[in-house]
N, C-alpha and C positions, 0 to 999 in steps of 0.2 A: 674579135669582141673588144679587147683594147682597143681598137683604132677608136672604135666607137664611143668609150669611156668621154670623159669631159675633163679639160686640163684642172680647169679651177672650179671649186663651189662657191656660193653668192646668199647667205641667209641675211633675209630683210630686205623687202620690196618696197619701202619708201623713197622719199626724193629722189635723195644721194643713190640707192642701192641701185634701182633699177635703172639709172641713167649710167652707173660707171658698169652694170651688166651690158650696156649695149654697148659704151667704148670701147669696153674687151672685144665681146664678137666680132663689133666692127675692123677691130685689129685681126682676126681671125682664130681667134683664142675660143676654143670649147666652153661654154660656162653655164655648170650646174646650177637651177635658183631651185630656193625655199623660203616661204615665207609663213609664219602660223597663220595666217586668214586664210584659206586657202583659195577664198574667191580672189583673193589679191592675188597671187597667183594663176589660175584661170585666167583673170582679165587681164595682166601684162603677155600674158604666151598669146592672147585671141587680138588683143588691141596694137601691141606696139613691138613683136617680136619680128614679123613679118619673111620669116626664112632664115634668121640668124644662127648660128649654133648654139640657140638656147633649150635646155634641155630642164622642164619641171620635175621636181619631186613633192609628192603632197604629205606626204611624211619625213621625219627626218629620218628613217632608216633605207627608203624609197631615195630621197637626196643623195646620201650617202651614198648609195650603192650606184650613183650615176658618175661617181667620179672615178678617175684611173689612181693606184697608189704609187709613191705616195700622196696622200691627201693631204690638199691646200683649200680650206674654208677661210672665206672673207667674211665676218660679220659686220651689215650696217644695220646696228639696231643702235636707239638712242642710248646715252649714254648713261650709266647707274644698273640698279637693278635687271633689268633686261639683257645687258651684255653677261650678266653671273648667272643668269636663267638658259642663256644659248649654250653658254661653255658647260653647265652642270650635264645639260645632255648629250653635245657632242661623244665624251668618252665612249657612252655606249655604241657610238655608231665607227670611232675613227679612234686609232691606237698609236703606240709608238712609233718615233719616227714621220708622223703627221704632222702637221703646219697649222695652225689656228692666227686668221690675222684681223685685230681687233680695230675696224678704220672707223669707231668714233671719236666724238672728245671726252676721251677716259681722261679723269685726274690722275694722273703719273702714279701716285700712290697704290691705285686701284691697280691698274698697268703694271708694278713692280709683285703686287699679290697675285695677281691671275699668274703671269710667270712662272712665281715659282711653284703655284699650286700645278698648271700642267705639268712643269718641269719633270715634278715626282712621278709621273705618270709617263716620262719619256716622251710629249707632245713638246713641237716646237711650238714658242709662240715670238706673235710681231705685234707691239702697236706702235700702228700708223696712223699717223696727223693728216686728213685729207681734205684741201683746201680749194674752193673755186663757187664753190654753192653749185646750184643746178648744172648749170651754165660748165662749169669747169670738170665738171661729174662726167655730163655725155661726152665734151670734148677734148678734156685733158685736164689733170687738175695738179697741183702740186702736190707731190706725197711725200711724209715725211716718215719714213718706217724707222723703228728701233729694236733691240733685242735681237731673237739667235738670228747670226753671223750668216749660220748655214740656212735658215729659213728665209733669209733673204737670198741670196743665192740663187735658190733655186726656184722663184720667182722673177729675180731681177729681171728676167726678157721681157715677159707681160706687163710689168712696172712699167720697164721704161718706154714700152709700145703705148703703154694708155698715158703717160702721164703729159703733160705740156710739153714743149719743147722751145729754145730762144737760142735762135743762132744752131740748131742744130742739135743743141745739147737736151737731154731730156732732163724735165725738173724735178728728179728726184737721186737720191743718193742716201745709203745706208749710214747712220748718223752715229749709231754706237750701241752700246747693250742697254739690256734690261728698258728701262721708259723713257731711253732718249727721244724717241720720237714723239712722243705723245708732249715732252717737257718741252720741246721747240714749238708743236703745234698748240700749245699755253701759251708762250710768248709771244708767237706768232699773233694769235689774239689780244693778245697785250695789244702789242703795237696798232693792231686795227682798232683801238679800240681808242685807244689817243690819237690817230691822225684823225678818225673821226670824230670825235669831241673838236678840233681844231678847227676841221672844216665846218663845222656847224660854227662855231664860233666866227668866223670871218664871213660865214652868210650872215648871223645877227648883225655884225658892226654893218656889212654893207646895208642890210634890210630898214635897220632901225635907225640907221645913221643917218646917212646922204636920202633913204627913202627909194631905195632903188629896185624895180619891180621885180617876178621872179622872172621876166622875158629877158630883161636884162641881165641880172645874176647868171644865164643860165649862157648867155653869150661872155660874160665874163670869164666864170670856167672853165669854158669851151676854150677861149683864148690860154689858159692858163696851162691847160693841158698839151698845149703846144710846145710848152719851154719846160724848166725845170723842174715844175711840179709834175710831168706828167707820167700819171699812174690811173690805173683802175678807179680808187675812191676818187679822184678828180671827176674823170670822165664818166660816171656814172651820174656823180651830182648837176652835172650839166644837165644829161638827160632827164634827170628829175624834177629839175628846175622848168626843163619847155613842158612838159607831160601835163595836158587838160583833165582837168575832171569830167568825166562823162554826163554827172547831175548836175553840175552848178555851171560848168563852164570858163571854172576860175580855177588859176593852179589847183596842183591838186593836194603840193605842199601846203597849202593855207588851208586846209580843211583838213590835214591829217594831226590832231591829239598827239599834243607836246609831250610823251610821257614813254620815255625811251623803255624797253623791257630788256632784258640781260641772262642766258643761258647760264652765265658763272664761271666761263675760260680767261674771261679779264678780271675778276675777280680773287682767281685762283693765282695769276699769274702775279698781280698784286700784294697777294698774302704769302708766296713765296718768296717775293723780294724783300718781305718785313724779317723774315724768318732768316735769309741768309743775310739780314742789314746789307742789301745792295740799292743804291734809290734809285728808285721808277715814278718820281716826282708825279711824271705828267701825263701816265698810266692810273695811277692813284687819282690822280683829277677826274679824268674821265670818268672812273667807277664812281665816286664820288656825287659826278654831275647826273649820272641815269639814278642815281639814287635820290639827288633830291627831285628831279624832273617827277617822282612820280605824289611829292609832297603837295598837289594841286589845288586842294581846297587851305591851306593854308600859305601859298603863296597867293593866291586871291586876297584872301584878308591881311599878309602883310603891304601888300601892294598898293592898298587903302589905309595904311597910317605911317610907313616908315618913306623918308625925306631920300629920294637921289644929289644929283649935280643940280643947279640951275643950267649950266650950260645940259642943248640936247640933239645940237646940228652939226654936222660939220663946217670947217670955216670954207675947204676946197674942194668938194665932194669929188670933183673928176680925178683927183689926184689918189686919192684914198684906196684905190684896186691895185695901183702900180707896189703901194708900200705894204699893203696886204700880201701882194703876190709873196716878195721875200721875207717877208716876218715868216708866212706861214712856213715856206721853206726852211727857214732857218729850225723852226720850229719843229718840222717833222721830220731835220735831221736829228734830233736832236732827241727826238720820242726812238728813232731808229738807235742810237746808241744807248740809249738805257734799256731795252728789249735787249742790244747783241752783249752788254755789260751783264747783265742779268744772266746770260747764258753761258757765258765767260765762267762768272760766277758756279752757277749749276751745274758745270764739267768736272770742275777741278772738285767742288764740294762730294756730287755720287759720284765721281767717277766716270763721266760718259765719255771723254775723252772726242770732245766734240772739235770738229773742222770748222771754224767760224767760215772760211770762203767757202765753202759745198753748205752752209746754211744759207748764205746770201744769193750763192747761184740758184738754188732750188727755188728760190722764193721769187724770182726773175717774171718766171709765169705761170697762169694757171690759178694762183693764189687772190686772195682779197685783196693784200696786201702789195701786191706787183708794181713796180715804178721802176723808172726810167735812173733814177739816184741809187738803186743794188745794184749799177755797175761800177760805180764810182766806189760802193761799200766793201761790195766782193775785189776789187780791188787793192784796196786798202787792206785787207784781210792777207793780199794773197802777197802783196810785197812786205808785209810785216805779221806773218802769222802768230807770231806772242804778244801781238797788241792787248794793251791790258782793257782803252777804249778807243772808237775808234775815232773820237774827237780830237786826238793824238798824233791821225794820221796825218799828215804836209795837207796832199789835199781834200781833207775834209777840213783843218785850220785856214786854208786859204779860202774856201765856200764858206765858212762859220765868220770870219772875219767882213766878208762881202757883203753881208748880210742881217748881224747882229743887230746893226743899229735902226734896222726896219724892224724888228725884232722888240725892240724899244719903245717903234712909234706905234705898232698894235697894240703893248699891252696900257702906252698913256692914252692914246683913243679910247680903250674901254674903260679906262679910269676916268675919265673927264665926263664920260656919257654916260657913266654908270649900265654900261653891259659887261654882265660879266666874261671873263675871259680868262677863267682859271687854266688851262691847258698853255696857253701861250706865257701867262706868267710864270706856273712852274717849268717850263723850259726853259725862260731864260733867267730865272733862278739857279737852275740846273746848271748853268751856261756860267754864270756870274760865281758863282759856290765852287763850281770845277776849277775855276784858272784861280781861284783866290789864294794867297800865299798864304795867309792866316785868316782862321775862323775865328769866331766869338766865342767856341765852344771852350776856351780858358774859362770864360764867367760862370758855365752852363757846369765846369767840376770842380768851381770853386765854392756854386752855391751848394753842390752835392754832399763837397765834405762840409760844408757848412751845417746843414742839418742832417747828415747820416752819415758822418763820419766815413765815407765812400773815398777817399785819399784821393789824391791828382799824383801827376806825373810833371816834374820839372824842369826846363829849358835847358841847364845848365846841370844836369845831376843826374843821374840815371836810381833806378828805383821808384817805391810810391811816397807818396809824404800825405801829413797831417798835420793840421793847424787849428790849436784851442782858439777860433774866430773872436766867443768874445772875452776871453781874458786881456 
């Protein structure tokens, strides 16, 4: 009768769920589903199971009893209220010494309560960060698990059977206690969230600049994805860029409504780095830009009275992709180090006691985030594991240096042409602030004690001091 049991359970048959249900099987892994629709159910075992060792439960006590102990529940429900809905019933069906592993985008906070509320009740729990969208679901995705030690463990096989693999290695590794995983897989999103604001921004300069089509753009990409940019979000946008509309016949990026929407993982990720004062400049941008993109009827009407540049062409249009190519680079190494800064940060702050090189391998493949430069990062990680950032490292100062002053000429192209290009400005702000030997912030605590008596600290003296300004 054990033979027969099921290794793992799978509650929540959407996207994600039912595609990393078939990963597993396809690895050979026994996998219990449940899902509360129960025709959603029905119709994945009738349409898309096809002989796998998947095994329905239409109740969750019926679920439950399809698995072998100990029990290991995978929950893909969305995130919020619904994952505190699965876990409140769980108990009744799965006890001490059981696994509960929570693979949405929980807010870390959430992630640190569910814990310790199983805790008390002797269930292990994990949350895991699981990244790759559809696509990386059925065929491997990057998973980023946190929390008990032993509930990873004794899963690790099945992990690392379904998850991605580069070079052999599988893209996942146990990251630290309690919401380390879920806190990477916020960052994680960070970071997607600025290279994408970047690349939109070097499709505008190209689009509105030089006037260059999306057939073009899309062969631009393509080329770019060859060299040093090349990653996932690269090579996606290429594709996106040849892709017809089925109606018009015209890209299909020109008929799709400028008006970005946002889950709240880069958002989150954003508002964690305000909280431990670490800067994610050009993460903060990005959130930023989906937020005004959705400002539409009032960008209409300022568009109709407020004054750009006179200049509105470029002067060498053929030239303009080559110097794009490295600004961006430069730029999205640059969104990469305030993501791996940021988590630097969040180790030593809870306590995760996080492996920066096992975050960068993980991220290799499988994820949104994947490029061909986390070897170059994991690198740098693994010959200087106390790096404080990795802008620090030899060679990411010799890549940063190569390329800086492309870096330059993107964000004066969008000043002259009046496109904005906040993402690549606050990178190389970021860039310019980092190496700078002294800041302006002397003035910034001189005006403080100026009018609130808020004291400074002095060159030459140690202590705080205060100064009657206007006596």
């Amino acid at each position: 009768m054990t033979d027969s049991l099921c290794d793992v359970g799978l509650v929540g048959l959407g996207v994600m769920g039912k595609n990393f249900a078939l990963n597993m099987a396809d690895k050979g892994v026994r996998v219990g589903v449940y899902n509360r629709t129960t025709e959603k159910t029905r119709r994945f075992i009738r349409e898309e199971v096809n002989g796998r060792p998947i095994t329905p439960g239409y109740s969750i006590k019926e679920f439950a009893d399809t698995l072998k102990s100990p029990k290991t529940v995978l929950i893909f429900v969305p995130a919020g209220d619904a994952v505190d809905e699965v876990i409140g019933e769980l108990p009744d069906v799965i006890g001490p010494g059981d696994l509960v592993v929570d693979c949405g985008n929980s807010h870390f906070k959430d992630t640190d309560r569910r814990e310790e509320r199983l805790r008390e009740k002797g269930i292990l729990f994990l949350g895991m960060g699981v990244s790759g969208g559809e696509s990386g679901a059925r065929h491997g995705p990057s998973l980023m698990p946190g929390g008990s030690e032993e509930g990873y463990t004794r899963i690790r096989s099945i992990l690392e059977a379904s998850a991605a693999r580069v070079n052999g290695e599988p893209c996942v590794a146990y990251l630290g206690p309690r919401s380390a995983g879920h806190y990477v897989k916020m960052v994680h999103n960070g970071i997607e969230y600025g290279i994408m604001q970047l690349i939109a921004e070097t499709y505008d300069l190209l689009s509105r600049g030089p006037g260059f089509d999306a057939e073009r753009l899309s062969s631009i990409y393509e080329k770019w994805n060859r060299g040093e940019l090349q990653g996932y979000l690269i090579e996606i946008t290429a594709q996106v860029l040849a892709r017809k509309d089925d109606r018009t016949g015209r890209p299909l990026v020109d008929m799709i409504m400028d008006r970005a929407r946002q889950k709240g993982t880069g958002k989150w990720a954003s508002m964690d780095a305000m909280e431990l004062q670490n800067p994610v400049p050009t993460i903060d941008a990005a959130v930023t830009m989906r937020n005004l993109s959705d400002y539409q009827a009032d960008r209409r009407k300022a568009s109709e009275v407020l004054q750009g540049p006179s200049r509105t062409s470029i002067a060498h249009p053929e030239s303009l992709p080559d110097g794009l190519q490295k600004g961006l680079f430069a730029a999205v190494l640059l969104t990469y180090a305030q993501g791996m800064s940021l988590l630097r940060q969040a180790s030593l702050r809870y306590e995760y006691g996080l492996d920066m090189e096992a975050v960068a391998r993980i991220w290799r493949g499988g994820c949104i985030i994947r490029a061909g430069v986390l070897e170059d990062i994991r690198e740098a990680f693994r010959a200087q594991p106390g790096l404080d950032n990795m802008v620090l490292s030899p060679h990411v100062v010799e890549k940063l240096s190569a390329c800086q002053q492309d870096l330059r000429g993107v964000v004066s192209a969008g000043v002259e042409l009046g496109i904005p290009v906040p993402g690549h400005m606050s990178a190389l702000a970021y860039y310019d602030a980092y190496r700078s030997l002294r800041l302006p912030a002397n003035l910034i605590m001189a005006q403080r004690d100026y009018f609130g008596a808020h004291r400074y600290e002095r060159i030459d003296d140690e202590g705080t001091f205060h100064t009657e300004w206007n006596s």
